[in-house]
C-alpha positions, -999 to 999 in steps of 0.1 A, spaced: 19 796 -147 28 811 -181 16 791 -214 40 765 -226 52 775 -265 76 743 -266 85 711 -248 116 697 -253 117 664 -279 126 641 -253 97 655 -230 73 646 -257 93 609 -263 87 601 -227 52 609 -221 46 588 -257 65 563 -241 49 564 -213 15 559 -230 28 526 -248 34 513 -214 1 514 -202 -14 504 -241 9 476 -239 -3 465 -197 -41 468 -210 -33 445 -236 -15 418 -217 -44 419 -192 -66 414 -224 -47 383 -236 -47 371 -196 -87 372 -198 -91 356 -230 -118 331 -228 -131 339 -196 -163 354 -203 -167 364 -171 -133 385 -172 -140 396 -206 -171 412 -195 -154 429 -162 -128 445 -188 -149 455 -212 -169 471 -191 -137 489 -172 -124 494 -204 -141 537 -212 -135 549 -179 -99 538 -179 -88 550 -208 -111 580 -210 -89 589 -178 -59 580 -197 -73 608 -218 -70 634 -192 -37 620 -184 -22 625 -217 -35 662 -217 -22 670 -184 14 661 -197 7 690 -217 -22 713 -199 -3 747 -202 4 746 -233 -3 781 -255 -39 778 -270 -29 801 -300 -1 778 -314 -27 747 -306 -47 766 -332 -83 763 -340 -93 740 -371 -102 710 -349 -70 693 -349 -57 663 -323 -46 687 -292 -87 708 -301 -101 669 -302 -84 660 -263 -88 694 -248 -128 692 -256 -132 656 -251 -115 663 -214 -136 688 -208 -166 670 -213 -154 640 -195 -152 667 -161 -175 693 -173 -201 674 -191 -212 642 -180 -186 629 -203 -210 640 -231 -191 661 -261 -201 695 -262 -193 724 -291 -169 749 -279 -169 780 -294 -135 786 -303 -130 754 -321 -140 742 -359 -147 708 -349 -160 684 -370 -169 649 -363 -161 635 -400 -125 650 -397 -119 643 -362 -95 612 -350 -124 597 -328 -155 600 -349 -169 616 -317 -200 636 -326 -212 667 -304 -236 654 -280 -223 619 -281 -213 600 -245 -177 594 -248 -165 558 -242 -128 555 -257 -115 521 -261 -80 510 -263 -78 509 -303 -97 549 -301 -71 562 -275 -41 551 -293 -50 562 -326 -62 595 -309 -28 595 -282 -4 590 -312 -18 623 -333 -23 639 -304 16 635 -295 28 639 -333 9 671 -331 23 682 -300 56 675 -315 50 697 -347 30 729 -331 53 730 -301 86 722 -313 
């Protein structure tokens, strides 16, 4: 397949969309545990792998697109692609890559290299919706 250099705006509205939907079913299932500790324990512990698979996901939607115009400074579509990677590559533990200026203090995660990754709802949607605005801007 050739690299993707733009999706189309309402392309990029859906799969955001789409995103919302499944923030917005986590936290109604949230609410519908509240004050079962029991419950609260079984979701919190489902809670990384779910939405570090929502992660992967969310990059899929957009897996061929062209890594020049994704650039290299360690931006939101850098953070995903390596955080994917070491969720299938890695043991989910973040490793450098080489093409990438990443750094932890600028990063939308806090994530630092060698850390486990465990996203949690608040992480992926602050991570999901600058990923997607970036998306939008690079790939116009």
């Amino acid at each position: 397949m050739l690299a993707v250099t733009s999706y189309p705006e309402v392309y990029v509205q859906l799969t955001a969309a789409k995103v919302e939907e499944q923030l917005a079913a986590y936290a109604a299932l949230a609410a519908a545990v509240k004050g079962n500790a029991k419950a609260e324990a079984a979701l919190a512990a489902f809670a990384p792998g779910h939405f570090n698979a929502m992660l992967l996901a969310l990059d899929h939607y957009f897996m061929h697109r062209m890594r020049g115009a994704e650039g290299k400074d360690g931006n939101p579509l850098n953070e995903v692609r390596m955080l994917g990677d070491a969720i299938m590559e890695n043991g989910g533990v973040l490793k450098a890559n080489s093409t990438v200026r990443y750094d932890p203090a600028k990063s939308v995660t806090g994530i630092s290299l060698g850390q486990e990754i465990a996203l949690d709802a608040a992480t992926f949607e602050k991570l999901a919706a600058a990923y997607v605005a970036e998306i939008g801007k690079r790939f116009p």
